[in-house]
BAFIMI-319409 format. One record per residue (C-alpha): residue in one letter; chain; x, y, z. Coordinates in steps of 0.1 Angstrom, whole numbers, padded with zeros to 4 digits. Layout:
N
{aa=A&ch=A&x=X&y=Y&z=Z}
...
This chain:
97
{aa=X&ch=A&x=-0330&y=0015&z=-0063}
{aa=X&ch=A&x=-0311&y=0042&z=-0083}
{aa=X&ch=A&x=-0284&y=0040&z=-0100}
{aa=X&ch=A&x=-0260&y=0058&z=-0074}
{aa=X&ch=A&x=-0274&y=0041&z=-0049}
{aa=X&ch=A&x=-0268&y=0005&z=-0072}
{aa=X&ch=A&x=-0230&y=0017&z=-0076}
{aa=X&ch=A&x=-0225&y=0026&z=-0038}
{aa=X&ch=A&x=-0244&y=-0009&z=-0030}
{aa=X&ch=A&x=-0214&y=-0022&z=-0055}
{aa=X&ch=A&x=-0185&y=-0002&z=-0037}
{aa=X&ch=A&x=-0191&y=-0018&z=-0006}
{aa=X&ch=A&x=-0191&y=-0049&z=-0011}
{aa=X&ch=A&x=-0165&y=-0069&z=0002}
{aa=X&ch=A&x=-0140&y=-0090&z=-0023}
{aa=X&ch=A&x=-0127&y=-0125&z=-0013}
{aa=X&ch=A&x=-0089&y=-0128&z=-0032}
{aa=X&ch=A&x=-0073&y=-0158&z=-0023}
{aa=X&ch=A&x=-0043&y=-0155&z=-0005}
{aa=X&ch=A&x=-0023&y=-0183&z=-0021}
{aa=X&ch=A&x=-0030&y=-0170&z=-0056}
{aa=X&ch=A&x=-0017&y=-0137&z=-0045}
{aa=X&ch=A&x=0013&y=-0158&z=-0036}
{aa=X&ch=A&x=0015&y=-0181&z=-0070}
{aa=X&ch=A&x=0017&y=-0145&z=-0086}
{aa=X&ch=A&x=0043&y=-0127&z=-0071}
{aa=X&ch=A&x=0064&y=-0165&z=-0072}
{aa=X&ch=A&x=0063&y=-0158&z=-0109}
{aa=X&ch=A&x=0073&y=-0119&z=-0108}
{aa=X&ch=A&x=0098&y=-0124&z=-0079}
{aa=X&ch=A&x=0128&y=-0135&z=-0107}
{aa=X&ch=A&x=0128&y=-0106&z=-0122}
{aa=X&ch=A&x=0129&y=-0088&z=-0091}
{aa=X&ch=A&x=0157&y=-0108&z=-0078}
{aa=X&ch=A&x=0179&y=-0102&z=-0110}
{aa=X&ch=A&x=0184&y=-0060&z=-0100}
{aa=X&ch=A&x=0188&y=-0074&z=-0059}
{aa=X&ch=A&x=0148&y=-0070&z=-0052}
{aa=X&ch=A&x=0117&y=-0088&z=-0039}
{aa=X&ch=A&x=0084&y=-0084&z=-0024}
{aa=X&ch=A&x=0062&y=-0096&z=0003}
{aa=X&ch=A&x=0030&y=-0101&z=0008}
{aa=X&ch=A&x=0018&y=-0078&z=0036}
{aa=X&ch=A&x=-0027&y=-0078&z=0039}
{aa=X&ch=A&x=-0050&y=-0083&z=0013}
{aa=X&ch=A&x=-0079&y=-0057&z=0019}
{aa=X&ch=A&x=-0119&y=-0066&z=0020}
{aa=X&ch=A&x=-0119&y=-0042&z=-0009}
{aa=X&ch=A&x=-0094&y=-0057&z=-0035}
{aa=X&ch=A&x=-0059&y=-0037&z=-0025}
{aa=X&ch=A&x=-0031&y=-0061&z=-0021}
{aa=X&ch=A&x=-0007&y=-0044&z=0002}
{aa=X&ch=A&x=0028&y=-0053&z=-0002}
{aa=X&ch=A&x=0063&y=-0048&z=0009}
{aa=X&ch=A&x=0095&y=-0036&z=-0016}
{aa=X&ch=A&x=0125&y=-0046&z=-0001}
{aa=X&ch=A&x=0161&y=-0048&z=-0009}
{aa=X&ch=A&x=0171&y=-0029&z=-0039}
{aa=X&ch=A&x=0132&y=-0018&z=-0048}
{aa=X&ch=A&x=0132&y=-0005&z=-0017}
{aa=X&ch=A&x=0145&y=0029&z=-0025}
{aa=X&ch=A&x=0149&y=0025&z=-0060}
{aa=X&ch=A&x=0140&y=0056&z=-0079}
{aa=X&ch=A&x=0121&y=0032&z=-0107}
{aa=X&ch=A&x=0100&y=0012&z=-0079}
{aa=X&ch=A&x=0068&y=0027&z=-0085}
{aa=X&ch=A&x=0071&y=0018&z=-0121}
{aa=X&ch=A&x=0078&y=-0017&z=-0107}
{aa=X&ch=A&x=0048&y=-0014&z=-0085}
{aa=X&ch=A&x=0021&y=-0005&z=-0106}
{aa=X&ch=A&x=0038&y=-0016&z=-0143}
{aa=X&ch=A&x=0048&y=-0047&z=-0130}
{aa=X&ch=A&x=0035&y=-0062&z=-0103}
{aa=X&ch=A&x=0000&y=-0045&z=-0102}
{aa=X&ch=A&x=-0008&y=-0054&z=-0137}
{aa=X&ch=A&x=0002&y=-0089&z=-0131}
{aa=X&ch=A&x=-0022&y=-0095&z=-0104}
{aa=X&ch=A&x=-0052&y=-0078&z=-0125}
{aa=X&ch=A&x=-0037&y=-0098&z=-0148}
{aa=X&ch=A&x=-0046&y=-0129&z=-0132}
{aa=X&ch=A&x=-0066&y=-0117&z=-0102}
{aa=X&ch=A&x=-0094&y=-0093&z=-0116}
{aa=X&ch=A&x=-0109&y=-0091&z=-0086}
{aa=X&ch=A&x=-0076&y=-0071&z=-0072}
{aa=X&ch=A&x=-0083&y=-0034&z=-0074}
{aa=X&ch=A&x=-0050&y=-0022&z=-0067}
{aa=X&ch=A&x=-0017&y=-0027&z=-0053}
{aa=X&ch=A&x=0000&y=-0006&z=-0025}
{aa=X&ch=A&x=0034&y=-0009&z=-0008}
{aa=X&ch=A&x=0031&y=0001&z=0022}
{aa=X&ch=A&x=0068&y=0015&z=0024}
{aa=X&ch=A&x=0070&y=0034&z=-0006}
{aa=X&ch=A&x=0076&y=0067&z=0016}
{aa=X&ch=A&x=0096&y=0052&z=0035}
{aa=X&ch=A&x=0139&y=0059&z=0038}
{aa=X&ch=A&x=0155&y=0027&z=0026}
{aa=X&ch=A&x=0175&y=0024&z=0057}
């Protein structure tokens, strides 16, 4: 086997993330969140590590949310998830109302 064909082998294997420790994370962020009038949901976890989640109240819309997204609640879960690849909201382009 090569090595592309070792890395592509890698790539599509699926990744198991527990659901609940998804949830035990974002418990811990969702203070913060709720101190500017924020929170997030958990929306899908994806067979190949993306956590998709929801912004909603004032991350919804905010011009600083993707900073929240990926400088916040991204690197938490790699933090204590390494098996999470990334993290997407799924309403980021999305009016806030």
């Amino acid at each position: 086997m090569t090595q592309e064909q070792k890395t592509t082998a890698q790539e599509t294997q699926e990744v198991k993330i527990d659901r609940k420790k998804v949830e035990e994370v974002l418990e811990q962020i969702r203070p913060a969140l709720r101190f500017d009038g924020g929170d997030v949901e958990l929306v899908d976890i994806g067979n190949d590590g993306t956590v998709y989640v929801r912004l909603m109240g004032a991350c919804h819309g905010c011009a600083m949310s993707l900073v929240t997204l990926k400088g916040g609640i991204e690197m938490k879960l790699k933090e204590a998830i390494p098996e999470v690849k990334e993290v997407v909201a799924v309403n980021l382009n999305q009016p806030p109302f």
